[in-house]
C-alpha positions as CSV (number, residue, x, y, z in Angstrom):
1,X,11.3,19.5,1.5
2,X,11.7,17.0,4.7
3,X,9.8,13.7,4.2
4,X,9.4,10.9,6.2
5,X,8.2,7.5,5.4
6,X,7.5,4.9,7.6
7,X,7.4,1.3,6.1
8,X,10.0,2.1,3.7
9,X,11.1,-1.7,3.8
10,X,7.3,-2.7,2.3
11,X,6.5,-2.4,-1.6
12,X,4.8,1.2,-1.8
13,X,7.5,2.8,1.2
14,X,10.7,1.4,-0.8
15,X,9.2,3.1,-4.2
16,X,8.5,5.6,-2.5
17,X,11.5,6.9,-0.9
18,X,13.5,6.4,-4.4
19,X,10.9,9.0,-6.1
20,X,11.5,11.5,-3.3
21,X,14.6,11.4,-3.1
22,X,15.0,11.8,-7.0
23,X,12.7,14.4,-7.0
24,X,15.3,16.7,-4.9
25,X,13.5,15.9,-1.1
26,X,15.7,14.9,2.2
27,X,14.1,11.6,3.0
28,X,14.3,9.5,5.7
29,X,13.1,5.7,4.9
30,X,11.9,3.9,8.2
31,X,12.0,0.2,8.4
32,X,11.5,-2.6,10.7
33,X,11.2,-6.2,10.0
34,X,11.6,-6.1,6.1
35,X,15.0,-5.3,4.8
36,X,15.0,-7.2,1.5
37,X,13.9,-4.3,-0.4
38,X,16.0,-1.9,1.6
39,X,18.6,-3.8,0.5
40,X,18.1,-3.6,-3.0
41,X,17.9,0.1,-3.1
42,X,21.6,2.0,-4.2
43,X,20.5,5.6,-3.6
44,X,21.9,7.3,-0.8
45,X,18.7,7.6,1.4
46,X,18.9,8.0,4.9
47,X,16.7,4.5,6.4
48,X,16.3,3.8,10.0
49,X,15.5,0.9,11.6
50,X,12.4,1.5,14.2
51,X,9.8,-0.2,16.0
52,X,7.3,2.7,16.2
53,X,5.1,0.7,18.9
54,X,7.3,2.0,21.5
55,X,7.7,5.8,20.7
56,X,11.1,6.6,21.5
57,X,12.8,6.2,17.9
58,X,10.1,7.7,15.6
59,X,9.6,10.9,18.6
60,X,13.5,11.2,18.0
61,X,13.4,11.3,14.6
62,X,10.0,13.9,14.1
63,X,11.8,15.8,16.7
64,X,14.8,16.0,15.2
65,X,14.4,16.4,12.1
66,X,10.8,17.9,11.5
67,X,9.5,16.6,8.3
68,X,6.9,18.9,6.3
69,X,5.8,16.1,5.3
70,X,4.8,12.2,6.6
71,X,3.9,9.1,4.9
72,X,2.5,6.7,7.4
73,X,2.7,3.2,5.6
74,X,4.2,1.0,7.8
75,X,1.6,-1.9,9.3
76,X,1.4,-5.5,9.7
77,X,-0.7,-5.6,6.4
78,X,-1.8,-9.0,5.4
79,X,-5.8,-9.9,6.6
80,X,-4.7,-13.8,6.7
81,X,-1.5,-13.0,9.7
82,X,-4.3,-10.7,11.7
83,X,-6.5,-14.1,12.0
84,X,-3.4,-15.5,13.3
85,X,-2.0,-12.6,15.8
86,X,-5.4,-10.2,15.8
87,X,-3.4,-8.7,19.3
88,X,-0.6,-8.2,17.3
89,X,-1.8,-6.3,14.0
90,X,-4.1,-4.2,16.4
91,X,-1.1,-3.4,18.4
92,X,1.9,-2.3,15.6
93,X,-1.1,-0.7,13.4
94,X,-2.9,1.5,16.1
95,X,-0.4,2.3,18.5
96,X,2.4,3.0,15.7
97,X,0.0,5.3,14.4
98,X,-0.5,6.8,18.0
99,X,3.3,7.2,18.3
100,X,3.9,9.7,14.7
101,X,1.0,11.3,16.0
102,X,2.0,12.0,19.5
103,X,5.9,12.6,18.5
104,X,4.5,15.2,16.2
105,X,2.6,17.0,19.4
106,X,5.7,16.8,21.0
107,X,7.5,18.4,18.2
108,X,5.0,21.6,18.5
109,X,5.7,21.7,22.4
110,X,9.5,21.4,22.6
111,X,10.5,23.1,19.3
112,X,8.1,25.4,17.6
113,X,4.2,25.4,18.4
114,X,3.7,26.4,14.5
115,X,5.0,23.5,13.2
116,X,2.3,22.0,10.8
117,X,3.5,18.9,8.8
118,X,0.8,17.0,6.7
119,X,0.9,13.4,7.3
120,X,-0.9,11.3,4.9
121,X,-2.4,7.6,6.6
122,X,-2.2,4.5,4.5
123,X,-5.4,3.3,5.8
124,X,-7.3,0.8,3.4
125,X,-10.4,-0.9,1.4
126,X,-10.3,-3.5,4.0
127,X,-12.6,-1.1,6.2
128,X,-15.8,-1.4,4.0
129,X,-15.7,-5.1,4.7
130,X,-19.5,-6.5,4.5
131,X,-20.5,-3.0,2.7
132,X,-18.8,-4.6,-0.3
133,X,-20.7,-7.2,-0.7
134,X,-24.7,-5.2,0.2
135,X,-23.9,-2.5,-2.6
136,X,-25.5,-2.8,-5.4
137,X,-23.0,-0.5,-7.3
138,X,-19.3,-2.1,-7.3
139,X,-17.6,0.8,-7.0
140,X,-17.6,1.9,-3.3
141,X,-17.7,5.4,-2.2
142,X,-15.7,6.8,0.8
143,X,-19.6,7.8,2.4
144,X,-20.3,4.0,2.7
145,X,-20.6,2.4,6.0
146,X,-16.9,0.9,7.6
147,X,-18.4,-3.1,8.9
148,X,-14.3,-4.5,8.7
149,X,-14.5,-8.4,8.2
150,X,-11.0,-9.4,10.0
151,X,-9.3,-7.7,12.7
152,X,-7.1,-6.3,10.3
153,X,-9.6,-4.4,8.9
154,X,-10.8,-3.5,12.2
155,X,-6.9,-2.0,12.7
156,X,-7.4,0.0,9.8
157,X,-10.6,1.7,10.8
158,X,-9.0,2.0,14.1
159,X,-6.3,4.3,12.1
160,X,-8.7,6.2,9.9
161,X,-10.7,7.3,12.6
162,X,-7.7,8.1,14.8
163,X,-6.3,10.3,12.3
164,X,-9.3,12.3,12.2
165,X,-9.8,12.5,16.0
166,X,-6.0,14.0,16.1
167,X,-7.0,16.3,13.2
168,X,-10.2,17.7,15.1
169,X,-8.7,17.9,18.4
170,X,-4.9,18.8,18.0
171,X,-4.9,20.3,14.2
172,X,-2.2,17.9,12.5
173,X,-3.5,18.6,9.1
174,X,-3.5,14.2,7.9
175,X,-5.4,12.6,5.0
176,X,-6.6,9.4,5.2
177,X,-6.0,7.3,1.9
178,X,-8.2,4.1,1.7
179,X,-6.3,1.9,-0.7
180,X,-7.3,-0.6,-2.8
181,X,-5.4,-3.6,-5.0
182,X,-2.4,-2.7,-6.3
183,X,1.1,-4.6,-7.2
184,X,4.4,-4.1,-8.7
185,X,8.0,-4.8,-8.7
186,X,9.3,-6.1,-4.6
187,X,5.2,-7.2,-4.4
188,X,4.6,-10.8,-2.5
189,X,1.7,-13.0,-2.0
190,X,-0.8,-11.3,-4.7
191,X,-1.9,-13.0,-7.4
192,X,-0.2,-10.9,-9.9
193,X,3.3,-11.4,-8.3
194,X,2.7,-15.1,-7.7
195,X,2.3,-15.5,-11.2
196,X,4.6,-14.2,-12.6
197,X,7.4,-15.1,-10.4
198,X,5.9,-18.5,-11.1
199,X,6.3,-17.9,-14.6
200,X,9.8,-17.0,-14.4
201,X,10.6,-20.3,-12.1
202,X,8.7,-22.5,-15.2
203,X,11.6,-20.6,-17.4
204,X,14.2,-21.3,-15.7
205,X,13.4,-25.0,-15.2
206,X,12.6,-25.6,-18.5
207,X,8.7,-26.2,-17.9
208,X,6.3,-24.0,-19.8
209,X,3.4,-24.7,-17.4
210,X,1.9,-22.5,-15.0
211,X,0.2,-23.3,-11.2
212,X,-2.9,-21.3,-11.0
213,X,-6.3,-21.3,-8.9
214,X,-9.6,-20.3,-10.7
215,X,-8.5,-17.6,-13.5
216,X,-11.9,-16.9,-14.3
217,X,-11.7,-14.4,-11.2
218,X,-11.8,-10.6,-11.9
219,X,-9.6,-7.8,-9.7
220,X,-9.6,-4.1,-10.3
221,X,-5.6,-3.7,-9.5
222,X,-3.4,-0.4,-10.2
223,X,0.4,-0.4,-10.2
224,X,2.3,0.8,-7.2
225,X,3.5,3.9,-9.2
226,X,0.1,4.8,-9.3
227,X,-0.6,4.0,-5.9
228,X,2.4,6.2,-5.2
229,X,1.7,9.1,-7.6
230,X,-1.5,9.6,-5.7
231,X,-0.2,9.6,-2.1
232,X,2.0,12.4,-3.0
233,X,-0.6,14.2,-5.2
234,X,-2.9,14.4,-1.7
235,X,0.1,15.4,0.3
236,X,-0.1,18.4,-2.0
237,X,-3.4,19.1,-2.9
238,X,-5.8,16.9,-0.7
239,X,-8.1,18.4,1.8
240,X,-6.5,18.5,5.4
241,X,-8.7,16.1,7.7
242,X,-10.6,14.3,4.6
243,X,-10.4,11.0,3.2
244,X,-10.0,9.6,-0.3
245,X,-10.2,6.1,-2.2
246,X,-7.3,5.2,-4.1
247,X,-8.4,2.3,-6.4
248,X,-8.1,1.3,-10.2
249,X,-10.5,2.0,-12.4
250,X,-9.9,-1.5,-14.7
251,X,-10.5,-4.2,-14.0
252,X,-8.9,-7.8,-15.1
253,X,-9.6,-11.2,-15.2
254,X,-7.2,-13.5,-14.1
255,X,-6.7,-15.0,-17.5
256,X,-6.1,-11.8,-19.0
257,X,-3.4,-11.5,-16.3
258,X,-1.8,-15.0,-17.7
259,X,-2.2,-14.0,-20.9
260,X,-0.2,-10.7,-20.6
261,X,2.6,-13.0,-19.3
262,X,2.6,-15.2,-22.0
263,X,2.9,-12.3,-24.7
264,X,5.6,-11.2,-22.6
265,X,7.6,-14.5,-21.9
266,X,7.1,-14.9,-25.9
267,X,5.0,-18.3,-25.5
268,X,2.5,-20.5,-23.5
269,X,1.4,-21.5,-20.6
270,X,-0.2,-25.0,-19.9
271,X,-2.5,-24.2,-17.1
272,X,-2.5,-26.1,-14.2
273,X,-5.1,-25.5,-11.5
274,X,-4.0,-26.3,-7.9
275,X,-6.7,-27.2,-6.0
276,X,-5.0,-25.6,-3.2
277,X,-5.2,-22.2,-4.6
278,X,-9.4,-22.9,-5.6
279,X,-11.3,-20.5,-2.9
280,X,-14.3,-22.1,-1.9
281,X,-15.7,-18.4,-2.6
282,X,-14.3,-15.5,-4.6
283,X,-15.4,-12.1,-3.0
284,X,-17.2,-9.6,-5.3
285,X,-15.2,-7.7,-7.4
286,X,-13.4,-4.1,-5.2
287,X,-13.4,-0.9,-6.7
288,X,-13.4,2.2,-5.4
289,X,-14.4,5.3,-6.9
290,X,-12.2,7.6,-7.4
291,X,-14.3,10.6,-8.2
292,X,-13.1,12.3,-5.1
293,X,-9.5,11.6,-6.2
294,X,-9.7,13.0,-9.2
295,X,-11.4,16.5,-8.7
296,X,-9.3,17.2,-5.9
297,X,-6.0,16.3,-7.1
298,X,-5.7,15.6,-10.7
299,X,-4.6,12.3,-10.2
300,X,-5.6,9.5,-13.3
301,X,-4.5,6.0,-13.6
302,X,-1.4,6.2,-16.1
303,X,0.5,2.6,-16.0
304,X,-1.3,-0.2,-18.1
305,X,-1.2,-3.7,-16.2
306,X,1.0,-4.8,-19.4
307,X,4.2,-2.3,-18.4
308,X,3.4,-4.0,-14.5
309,X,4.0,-7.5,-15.6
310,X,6.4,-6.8,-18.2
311,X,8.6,-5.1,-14.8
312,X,7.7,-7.5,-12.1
313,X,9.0,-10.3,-14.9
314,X,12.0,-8.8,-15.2
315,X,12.4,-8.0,-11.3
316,X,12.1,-11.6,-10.9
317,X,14.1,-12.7,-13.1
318,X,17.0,-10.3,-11.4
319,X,16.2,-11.4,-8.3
320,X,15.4,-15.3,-8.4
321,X,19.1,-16.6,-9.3
């Protein structure tokens, strides 16, 4: 099988690409600004640099090489940079979209009008926004109302809803995956990576202490294989045109987080709270529910959040030197 995956250079894409490729597929890894973990992959995978704002490269490459299948990942991703450059994140997360979608059109029209890829959209919990916080039940269907809090989330409904006005009106079989927390090895600026890369710094020094925020705060977060494992499952199995939460069904308190280092670092921890890092308010606790997920595809939640940590530990300790 052709696959192509855009935002190979982010955590999920570089993951990705290496479980495609070792599962027998010709892949083609596209990346843009973030090469670090492009870098740090030795397979022979074909990766491309491309800015798919502007068209040209990614209309070459569905042309060209006519994937049956697409992963959409690549965006600018962080809710904090759209604050900063809203014109920005609305610009390289709606119009890249509008760029796979239009190359694969023009795939059908200059090559062969049956061509019938399934693209699967990284689109993302970010779009219930306000919902979160007016359900009384935690755990968020995909039927509750999109009222996006940050113009990132606004890009992200902007991509959801695209994707099902190209299925409708020009038949490119998508799904649209709304994702939730997760983390994992190549993973910056969560609280799970923070920490333990923190950790690992504290080792090296010499200094068993740890900077933290409030770690009485609870996350539902899944590992990026998981993540992964269910992007791939609904390329095979999901329901052309529909759309599916992709979310853990555990979730963790931020002590238990520091605690799972500390059995794997083989001792404590003095904690010491930053008040830089204290939120003035912690949003509810996200979960999606995954009902939807499961019936369709199979899929269940396989890697416990002490194998993640135990891996991002060692990662760091690789790659901080």
């Amino acid at each position: 099988m052709k696959v192509l995956v855009t935002g190979a250079g982010g955590m999920v894409g570089s993951h990705m690409v290496e479980l495609l490729y070792n599962r027998g597929d010709e892949v083609i890894g596209v990346w843009h600004k973030n090469k670090k973990n492009v870098e740090q992959i030795t397979l022979p995978i074909r990766f491309v640099q491309c800015d798919l704002r502007y068209g040209y490269g990614i209309e070459e490459l569905i042309v060209d090489n006519m994937p049956d299948q697409v992963f959409h990942l690549a965006a600018q991703s962080y809710p904090t940079v759209s604050w900063v450059s809203p014109a920005e994140t609305i610009d390289v997360n709606i119009n890249g979209q509008v760029a796979v979608f239009e190359a694969i059109k023009k795939a059908r029209k200059y090559k062969d009008l049956s061509y019938d890829p399934m693209v699967v959209v990284a689109c993302s919990s970010a779009e219930y926004g306000q919902t979160l916080n007016e359900l009384e039940d935690p755990f968020v269907k995909e039927t509750a109302e999109l009222k996006p809090l940050h113009p990132y989330g606004v890009s992200k409904v902007g991509q959801d809803l695209l994707a099902f006005q190209y299925f409708m009106n020009d038949h490119i079989r998508c799904i649209r995956a709304r994702i939730f927390n997760s983390t994992g090895t190549r993973k910056v600026n969560d609280v799970t990576s923070d920490f333990t890369k923190r950790a690992v710094e504290a080792d090296k020094a010499g200094v068993y202490e740890l900077r933290c925020g409030n770690l009485e705060t609870k996350r539902a977060i899944m590992d990026q294989r998981d993540l992964v494992h269910a992007l791939m499952l609904l390329a095979d199995k999901g329901k052309a045109g529909d759309v599916y939460n992709i979310s853990s069904e555990h979730i963790y308190q931020m002590e238990d987080i520091v605690k799972m280092i500390e059995k794997a670092i083989g001792h404590q921890l003095e904690r010491k709270v930053d008040p830089v890092l204290i939120r003035p308010t912690d949003e509810r606790i996200i979960v999606g529910n995954v009902d939807k997920l499961k019936a369709d595809t199979g899929w269940k939640q396989e890697v416990p959040m002490s194998q993640t940590i135990a891996d991002m530990l060692e990662y760091w300790r690789l790659y901080l030197r």
